[in-house]
C-alpha positions in Angstrom: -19.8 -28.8 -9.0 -22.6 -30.0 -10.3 -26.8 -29.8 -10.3 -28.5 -28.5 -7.3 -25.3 -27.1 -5.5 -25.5 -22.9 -4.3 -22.5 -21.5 -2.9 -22.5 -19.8 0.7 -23.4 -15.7 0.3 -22.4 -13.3 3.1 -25.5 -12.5 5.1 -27.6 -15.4 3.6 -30.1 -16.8 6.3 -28.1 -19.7 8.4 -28.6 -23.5 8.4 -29.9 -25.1 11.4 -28.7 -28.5 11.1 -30.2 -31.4 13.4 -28.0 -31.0 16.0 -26.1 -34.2 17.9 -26.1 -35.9 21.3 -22.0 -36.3 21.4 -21.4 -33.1 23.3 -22.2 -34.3 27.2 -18.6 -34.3 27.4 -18.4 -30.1 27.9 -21.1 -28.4 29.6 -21.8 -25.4 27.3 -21.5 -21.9 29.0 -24.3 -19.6 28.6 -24.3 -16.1 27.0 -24.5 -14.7 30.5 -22.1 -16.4 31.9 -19.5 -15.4 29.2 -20.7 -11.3 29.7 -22.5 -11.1 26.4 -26.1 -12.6 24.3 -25.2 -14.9 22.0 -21.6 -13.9 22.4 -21.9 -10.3 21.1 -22.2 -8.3 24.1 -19.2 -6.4 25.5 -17.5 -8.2 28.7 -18.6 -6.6 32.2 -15.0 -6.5 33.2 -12.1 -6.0 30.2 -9.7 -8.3 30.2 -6.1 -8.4 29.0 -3.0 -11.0 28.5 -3.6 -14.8 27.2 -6.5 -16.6 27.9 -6.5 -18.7 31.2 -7.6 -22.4 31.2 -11.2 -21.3 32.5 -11.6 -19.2 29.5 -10.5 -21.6 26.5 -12.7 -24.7 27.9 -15.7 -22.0 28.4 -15.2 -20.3 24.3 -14.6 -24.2 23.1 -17.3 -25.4 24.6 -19.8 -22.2 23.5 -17.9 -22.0 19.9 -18.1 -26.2 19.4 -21.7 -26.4 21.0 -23.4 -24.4 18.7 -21.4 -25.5 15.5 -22.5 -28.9 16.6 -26.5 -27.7 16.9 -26.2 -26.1 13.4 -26.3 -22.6 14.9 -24.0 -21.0 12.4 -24.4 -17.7 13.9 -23.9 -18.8 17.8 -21.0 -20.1 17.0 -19.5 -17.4 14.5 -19.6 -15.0 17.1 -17.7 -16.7 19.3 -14.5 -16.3 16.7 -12.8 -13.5 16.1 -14.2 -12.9 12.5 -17.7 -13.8 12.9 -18.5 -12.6 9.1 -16.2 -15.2 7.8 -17.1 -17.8 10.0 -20.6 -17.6 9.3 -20.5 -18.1 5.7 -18.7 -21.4 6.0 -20.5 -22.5 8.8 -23.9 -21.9 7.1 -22.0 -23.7 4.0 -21.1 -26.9 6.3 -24.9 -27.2 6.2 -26.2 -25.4 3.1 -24.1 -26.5 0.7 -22.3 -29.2 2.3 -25.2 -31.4 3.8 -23.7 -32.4 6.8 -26.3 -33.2 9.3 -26.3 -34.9 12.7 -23.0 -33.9 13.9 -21.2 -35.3 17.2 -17.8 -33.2 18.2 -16.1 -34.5 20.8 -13.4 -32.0 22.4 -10.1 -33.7 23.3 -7.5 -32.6 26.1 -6.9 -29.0 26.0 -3.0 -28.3 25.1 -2.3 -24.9 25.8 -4.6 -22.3 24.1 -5.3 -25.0 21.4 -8.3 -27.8 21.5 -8.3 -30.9 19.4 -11.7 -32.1 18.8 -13.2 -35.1 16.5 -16.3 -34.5 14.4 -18.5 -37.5 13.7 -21.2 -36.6 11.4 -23.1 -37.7 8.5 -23.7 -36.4 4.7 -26.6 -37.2 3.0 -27.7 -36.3 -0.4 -31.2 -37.8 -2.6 -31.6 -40.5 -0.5 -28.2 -41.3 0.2 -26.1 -41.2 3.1 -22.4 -41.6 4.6 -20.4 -41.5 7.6 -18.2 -38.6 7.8 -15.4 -38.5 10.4 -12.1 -36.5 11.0 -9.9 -34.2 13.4 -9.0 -30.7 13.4 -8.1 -27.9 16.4 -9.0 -24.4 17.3 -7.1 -22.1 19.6 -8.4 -19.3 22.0 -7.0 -15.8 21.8 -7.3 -12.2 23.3 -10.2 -10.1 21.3 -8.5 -7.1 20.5 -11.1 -4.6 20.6 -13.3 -6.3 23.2 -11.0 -8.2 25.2 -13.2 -11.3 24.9 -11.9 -14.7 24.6 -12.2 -16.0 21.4 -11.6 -18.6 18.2 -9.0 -17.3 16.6 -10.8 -18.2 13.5 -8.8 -20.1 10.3 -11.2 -21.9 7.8 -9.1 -25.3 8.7 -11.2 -25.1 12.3 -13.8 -26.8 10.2 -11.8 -29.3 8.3 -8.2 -29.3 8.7 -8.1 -29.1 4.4 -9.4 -25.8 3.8 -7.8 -22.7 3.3 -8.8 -19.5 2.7 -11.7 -18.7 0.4 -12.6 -22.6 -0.1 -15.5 -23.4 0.7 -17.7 -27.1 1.3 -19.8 -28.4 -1.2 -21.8 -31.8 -1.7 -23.2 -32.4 -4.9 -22.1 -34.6 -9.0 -19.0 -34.0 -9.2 -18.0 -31.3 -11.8 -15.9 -33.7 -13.6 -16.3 -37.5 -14.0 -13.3 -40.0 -11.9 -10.7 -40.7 -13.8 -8.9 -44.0 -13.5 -4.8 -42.3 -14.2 -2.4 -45.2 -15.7 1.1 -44.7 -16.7 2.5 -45.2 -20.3 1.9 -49.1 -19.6 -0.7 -49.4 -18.2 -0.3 -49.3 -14.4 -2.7 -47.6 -12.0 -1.4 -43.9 -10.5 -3.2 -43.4 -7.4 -2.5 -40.9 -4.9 -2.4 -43.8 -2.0 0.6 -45.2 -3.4 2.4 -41.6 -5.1 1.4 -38.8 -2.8 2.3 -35.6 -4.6 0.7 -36.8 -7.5 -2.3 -35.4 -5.7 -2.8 -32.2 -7.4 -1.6 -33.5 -10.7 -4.7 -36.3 -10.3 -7.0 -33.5 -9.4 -5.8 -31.4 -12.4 -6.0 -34.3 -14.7 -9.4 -35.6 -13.9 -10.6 -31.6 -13.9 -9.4 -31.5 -17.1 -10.0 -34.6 -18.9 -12.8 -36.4 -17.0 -15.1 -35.1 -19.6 -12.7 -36.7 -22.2 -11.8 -39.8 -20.4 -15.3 -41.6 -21.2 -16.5 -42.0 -17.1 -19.9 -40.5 -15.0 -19.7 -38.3 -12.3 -19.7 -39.4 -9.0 -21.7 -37.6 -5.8 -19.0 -36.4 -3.0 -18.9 -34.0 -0.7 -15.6 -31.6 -1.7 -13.5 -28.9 -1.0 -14.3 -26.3 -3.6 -11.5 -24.2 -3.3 -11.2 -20.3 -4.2 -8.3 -20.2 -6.9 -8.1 -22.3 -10.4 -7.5 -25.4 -8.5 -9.7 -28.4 -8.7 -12.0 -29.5 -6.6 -10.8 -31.7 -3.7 -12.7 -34.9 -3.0 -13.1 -36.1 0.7 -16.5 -38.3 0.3 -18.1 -40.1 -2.0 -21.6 -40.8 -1.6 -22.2 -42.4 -4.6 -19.2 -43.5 -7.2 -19.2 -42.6 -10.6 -17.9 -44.3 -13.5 -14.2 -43.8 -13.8 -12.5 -43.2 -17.2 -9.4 -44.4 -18.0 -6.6 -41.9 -19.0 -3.9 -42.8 -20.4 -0.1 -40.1 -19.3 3.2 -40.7 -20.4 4.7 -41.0 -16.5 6.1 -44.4 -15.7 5.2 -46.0 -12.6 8.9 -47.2 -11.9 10.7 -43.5 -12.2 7.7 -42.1 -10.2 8.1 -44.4 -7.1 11.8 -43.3 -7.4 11.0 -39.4 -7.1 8.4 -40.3 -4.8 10.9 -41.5 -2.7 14.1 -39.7 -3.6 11.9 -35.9 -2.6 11.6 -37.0 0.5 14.6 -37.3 2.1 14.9 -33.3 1.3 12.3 -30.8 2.5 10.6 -28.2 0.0 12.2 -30.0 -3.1 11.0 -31.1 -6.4 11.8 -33.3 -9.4 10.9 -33.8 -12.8 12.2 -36.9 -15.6 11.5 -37.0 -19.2 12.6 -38.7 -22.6 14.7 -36.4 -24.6 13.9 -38.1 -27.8 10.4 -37.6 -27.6 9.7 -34.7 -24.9 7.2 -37.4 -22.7 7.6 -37.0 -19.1 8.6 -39.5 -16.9 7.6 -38.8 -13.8 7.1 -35.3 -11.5 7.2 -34.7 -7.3 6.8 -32.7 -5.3 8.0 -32.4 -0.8 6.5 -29.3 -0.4 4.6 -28.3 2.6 2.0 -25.9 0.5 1.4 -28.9 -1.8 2.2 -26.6 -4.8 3.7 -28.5 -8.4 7.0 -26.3 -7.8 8.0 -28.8 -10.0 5.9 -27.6 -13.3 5.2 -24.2 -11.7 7.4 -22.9 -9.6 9.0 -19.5 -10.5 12.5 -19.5 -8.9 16.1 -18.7 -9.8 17.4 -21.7 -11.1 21.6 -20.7 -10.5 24.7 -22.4 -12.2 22.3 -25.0 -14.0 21.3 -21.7 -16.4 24.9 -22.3 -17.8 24.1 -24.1 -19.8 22.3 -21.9 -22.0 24.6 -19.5 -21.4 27.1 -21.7 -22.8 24.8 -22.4 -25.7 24.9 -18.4 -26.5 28.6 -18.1 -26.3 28.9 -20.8 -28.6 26.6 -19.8 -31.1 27.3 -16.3 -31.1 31.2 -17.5 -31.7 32.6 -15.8 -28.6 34.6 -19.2 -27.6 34.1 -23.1 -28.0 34.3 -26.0 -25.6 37.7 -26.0 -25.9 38.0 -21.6 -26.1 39.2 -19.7 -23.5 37.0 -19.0 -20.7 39.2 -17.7 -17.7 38.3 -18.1 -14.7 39.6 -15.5 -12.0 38.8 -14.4 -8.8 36.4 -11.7 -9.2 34.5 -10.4 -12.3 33.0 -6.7 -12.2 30.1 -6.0 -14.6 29.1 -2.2 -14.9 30.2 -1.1 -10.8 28.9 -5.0 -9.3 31.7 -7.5 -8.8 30.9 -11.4 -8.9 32.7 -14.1 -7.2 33.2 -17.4 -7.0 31.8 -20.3 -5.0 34.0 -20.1 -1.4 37.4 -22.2 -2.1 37.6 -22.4 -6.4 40.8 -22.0 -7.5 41.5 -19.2 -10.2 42.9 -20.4 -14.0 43.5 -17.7 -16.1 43.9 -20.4 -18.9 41.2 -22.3 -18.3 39.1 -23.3 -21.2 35.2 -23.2 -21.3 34.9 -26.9 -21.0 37.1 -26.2 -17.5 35.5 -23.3 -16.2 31.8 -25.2 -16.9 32.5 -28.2 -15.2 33.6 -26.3 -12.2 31.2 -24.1 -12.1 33.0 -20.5 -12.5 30.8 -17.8 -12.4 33.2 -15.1 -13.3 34.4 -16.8 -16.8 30.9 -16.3 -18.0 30.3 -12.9 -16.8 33.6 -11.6 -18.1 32.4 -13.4 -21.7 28.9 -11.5 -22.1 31.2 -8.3 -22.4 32.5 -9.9 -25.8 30.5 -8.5 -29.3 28.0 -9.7 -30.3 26.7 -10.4 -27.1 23.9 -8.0 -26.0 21.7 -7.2 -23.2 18.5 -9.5 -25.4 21.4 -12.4 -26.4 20.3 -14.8 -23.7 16.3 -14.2 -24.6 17.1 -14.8 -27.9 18.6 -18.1 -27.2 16.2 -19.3 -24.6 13.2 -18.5 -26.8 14.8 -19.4 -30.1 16.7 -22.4 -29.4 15.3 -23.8 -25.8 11.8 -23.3 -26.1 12.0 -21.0 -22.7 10.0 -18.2 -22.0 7.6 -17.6 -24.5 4.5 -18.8 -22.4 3.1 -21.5 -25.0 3.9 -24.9 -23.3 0.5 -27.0 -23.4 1.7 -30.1 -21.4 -1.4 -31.3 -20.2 -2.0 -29.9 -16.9 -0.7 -25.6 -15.8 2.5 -25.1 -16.4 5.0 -22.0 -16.4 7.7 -22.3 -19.4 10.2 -19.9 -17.6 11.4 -16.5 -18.0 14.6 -14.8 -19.4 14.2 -11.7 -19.9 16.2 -8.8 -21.9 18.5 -7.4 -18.8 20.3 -4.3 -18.5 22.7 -3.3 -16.0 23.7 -5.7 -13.4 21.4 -8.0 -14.1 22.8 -8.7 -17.4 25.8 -10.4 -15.9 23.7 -12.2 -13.1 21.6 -13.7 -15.7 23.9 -15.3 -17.2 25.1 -17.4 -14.2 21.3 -18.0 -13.4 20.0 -15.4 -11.1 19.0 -12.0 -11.6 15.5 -11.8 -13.4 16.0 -15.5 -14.5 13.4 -17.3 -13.4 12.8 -21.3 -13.5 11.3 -24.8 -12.3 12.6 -28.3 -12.6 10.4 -29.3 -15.7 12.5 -25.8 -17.5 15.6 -27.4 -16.5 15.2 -31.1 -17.2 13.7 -29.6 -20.7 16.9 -27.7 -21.0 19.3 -30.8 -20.5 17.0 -32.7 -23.2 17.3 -29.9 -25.6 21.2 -29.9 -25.0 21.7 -33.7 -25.2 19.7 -33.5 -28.5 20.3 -30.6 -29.9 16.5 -30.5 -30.5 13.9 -29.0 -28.7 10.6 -31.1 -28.3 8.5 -29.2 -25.8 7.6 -31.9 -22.5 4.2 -33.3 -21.7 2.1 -35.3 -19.5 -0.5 -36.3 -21.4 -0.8 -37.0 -25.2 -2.3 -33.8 -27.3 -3.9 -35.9 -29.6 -6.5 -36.7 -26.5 -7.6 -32.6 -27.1 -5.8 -31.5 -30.2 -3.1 -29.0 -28.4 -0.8 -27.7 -30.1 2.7 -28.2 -28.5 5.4 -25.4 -28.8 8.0 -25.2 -31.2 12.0 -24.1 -31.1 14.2 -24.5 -33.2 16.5 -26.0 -31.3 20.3 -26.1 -31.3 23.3 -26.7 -34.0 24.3 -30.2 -34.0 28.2 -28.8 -33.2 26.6 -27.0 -30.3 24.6 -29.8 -29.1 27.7 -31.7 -29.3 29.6 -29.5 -27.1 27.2 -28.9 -24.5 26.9 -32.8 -23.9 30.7 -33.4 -23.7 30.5 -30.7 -21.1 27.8 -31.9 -19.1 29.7 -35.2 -19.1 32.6 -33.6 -18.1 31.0 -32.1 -15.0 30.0 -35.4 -14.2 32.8 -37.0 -14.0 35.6 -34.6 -13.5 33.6 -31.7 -12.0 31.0 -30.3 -9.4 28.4 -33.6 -10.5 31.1 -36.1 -9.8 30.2 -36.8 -6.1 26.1 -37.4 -6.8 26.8 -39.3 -9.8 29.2 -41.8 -9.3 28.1 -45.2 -9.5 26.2 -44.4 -12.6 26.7 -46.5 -15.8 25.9 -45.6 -19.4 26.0 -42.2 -21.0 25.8 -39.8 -18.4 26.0 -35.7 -17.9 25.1 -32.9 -15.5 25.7 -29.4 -14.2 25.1 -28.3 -10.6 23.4 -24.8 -9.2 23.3 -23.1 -6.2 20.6 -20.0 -6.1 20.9 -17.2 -3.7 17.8 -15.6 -2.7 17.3 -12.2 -0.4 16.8 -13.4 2.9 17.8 -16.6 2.6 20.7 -17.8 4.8 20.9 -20.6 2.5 21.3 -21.4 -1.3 18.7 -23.4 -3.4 19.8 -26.4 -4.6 19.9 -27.1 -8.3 20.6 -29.9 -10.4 20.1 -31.3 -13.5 21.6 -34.7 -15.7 20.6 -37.2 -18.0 21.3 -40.5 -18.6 21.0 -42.3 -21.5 17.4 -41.2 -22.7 16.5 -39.9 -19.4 17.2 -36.3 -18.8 15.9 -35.0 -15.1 16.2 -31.9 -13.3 15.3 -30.9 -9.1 15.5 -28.0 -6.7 15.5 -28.0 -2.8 15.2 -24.9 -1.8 17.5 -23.8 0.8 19.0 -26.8 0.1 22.6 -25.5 0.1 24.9 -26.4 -2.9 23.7 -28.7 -6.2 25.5 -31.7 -5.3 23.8 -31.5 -1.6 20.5 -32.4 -2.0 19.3 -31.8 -5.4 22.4 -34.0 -6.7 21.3 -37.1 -5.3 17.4 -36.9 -5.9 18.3 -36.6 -9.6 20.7 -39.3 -9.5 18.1 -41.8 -7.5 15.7 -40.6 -10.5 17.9 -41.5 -13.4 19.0 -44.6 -11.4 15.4 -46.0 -11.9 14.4 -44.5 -15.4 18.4 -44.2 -17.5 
């Protein structure tokens, strides 16, 4: 944030902000009534159980009635963590500039009371309306009994979390007007979880992107992320910034993520690493979809398949049996619920239906190693070597050297393998074309990164995998999610156990023509279930 703009301190002296005229609707209890000055004193009489009605109207109306004056300490100390409280409280004044504030209390439901806060932020001269909702709920004290705000920073706007704080002031970064490889406006009106991603972009390159900064009031918040606008009170100069998403395939992931709760999608361009579009349904907002850190199941077999073949343990069409159980040094694997053994099958059989104990029996063969799958996932995919520069944070995946169990359980994707859609969908892209061109959103020649290097996969190999993938998608596991797709298609499915989980993740990932795309749903049950169809609705729009 920019010139003039102090962030809270613990035990700083509090605001007292001109307080409004909106609150007639409670009548505000007075520190006597409630047993204690200014909300600190013990109660005469210790209470115990959930608060009664009596007591949540009396603490919302002390607790609201003195935010709404400006007294920042009142009202902390009718919370349960006055220390915390106070600082953003002080901040909503301080740092914030929010003057003249109106809260008016809605109907109590339960322990919980909605309330609206009208208010206005002002700033050199210049002021604006500032209006939303949020809710606080009434609890026991546990040491004193009292009854109190159970305090969460969202009490004071329903976007903050903890640590983030309220801050009006020139924006730390200029706007940025985000268009898509031809052109079209990306706003987060019309593609919702390309929130963040805007907020990381115009962090990032508003500086670059030739725009002023604009005045707002914001949500500085306490990690890396950037800072989220809520008012502008006066508008900079946006710069325009050119990614490589397209508008069409982002609508489609937009759209396809949320039929499927906690899932996430990513497209790109094999031939030239560009990605195509990225979303997110996640109720954390979090880019699982560049970020995330999760076990990415069967869809790892496809390096796995890659090591086999280059190490010259078998080919596509090599034996790969597939049998009921597999034991790897005292742990036995199985089988998805219902697959059929075939001690003949081939590797292009066992891929395509997904048989986890082929592979495990084939990392046994020399000279396959604990480090063979590292060295393939570094060497030929790119993966795991923490060097992506795509434009905005990223994680590039992990497979590490395994001993032991997890040897075996890396190779079918779990274990200490760890991924997120943009791995996978980079994965598919490096298979389809046998080389690896690491993905981004936004051009490097805007900042002269340096993008990583592989050295990708032999053309034979290359070949292989993709006859495999196609396979799957038409004979095997893919054929379901998808059918009705024309042109050159492929795909492999995953399903990711995790502890505690009652349910698998959902993997998938496929390409089409010169669209390769990859999603998780977590808990999402098999790949074909969920995944499966947001990548096909994906590659619908973009192959």
């Amino acid at each position: 944030m920019g010139k003039g703009v102090k962030v809270a301190v613990v035990g700083g002296v509090f605001a007292v902000m001109i307080g409004g005229a909106g609150y007639g609707a409670y009548n505000i209890v007075s520190a006597l009534d409630r047993g204690g000055g200014g909300g600190s004193g013990a109660a005469e009489t210790r209470r115990s159980g959930p608060p009664d009605k009596e007591e949540v109207r009396e603490t919302a109306d002390a607790f609201l009635g003195a935010w709404e004056k400006g007294q920042a300490a009142e009202a902390a100390s009718y919370t349960n963590n006055a220390a915390d409280a106070g600082v953003l409280l002080t901040a909503y004044g301080e740092e914030a500039r929010v003057a003249r504030v109106d809260i008016t209390p809605g109907v109590p439901r339960g322990a919980t009371v909605p309330f609206t806060v009208k208010a206005t932020v002002s700033l050199d001269g210049v002021s604006k309306p500032l209006r939303y909702t949020s809710a606080l709920t009434v609890v026991r004290g546990l040491t004193t009994g009292r009854a109190l705000v159970d305090w969460e920073p969202s009490v004071v706007h329903p976007d903050l979390r903890d640590g983030d704080t309220l801050v009006t002031g020139e924006s730390a970064q200029p706007p940025i007007e985000a268009v898509d490889r031809d052109g079209t406006v990306l706003t987060r009106e019309k593609y919702p979880s390309l929130g963040p991603v805007l907020d990381t972009l115009r962090e990032k390159y508003g500086d670059k992107a030739g725009g002023s900064p604009a005045v707002e009031l914001s949500i500085r918040h306490a990690t890396d992320e950037a800072d989220t606008p809520l008012l502008t009170l006066a508008e900079g100069e946006p710069g325009k910034l050119r990614t490589t998403l397209s508008a069409e395939v982002q609508a489609a992931a937009e759209k396809a993520v949320k039929a499927y709760p906690e899932s996430s999608v990513v497209a790109l361009k094999p031939s030239t690493g560009e990605v195509l579009a990225v979303a997110n349904n996640r109720d954390d907002g979090f880019n699982a979809a560049f970020q995330g850190q999760v076990a990415p199941g069967s869809t790892m077999k496809i390096v796995t398949a890659a090591m086999l073949i280059d190490n010259g343990v078998t080919s596509m069409n090599g034996p790969a049996p597939c049998t009921d159980t597999a034991t790897w040094q005292s742990q036995t694997f199985k089988n998805l619920t219902g697959m059929e053994p075939n001690e003949g099958a081939t590797l292009a059989n066992s891929f395509l239906r997904s048989c986890n104990t082929a592979f495990i029996k084939l990392i046994d063969e020399k000279p396959i190693d604990d480090a063979s799958l590292t060295r393939e996932a570094q060497e030929r995919f790119g993966l795991g070597r923490d060097d992506w520069t795509t434009g905005i944070a990223s994680f590039d995946g992990s497979v590490p050297a395994s001993g032991g169990p997890d040897r075996a359980a890396n190779a079918i994707g779990q274990g200490q393998v760890q991924m997120n859609p943009l791995n996978m969908a980079s994965v598919t892209a490096t298979a389809m074309t046998g080389a690896f061109r690491q993905p981004y959103l936004v051009s490097p020649e805007l900042d002269g990164r340096q993008l990583a290097q592989a050295k990708g996969l032999p053309s034979e190999t290359s070949a292989q995998l993709k006859e495999m993938m196609r396979l799957t998608a038409t004979q095997g596991t893919a054929r379901q999610a998808m059918s009705g797709l024309g042109g050159d298609i492929g795909a492999k499915t995953g399903s990711a156990e995790v502890d505690g989980n009652a349910t698998s993740d959902s993997w998938f990932t496929g390409f089409r023509n010169d669209v390769a795309a990859a999603a998780m749903a977590q808990q999402g049950g098999h790949g074909g279930d969920a995944a499966g169809p947001i990548v096909a609705a994906v590659l619908r729009a973009g192959g």
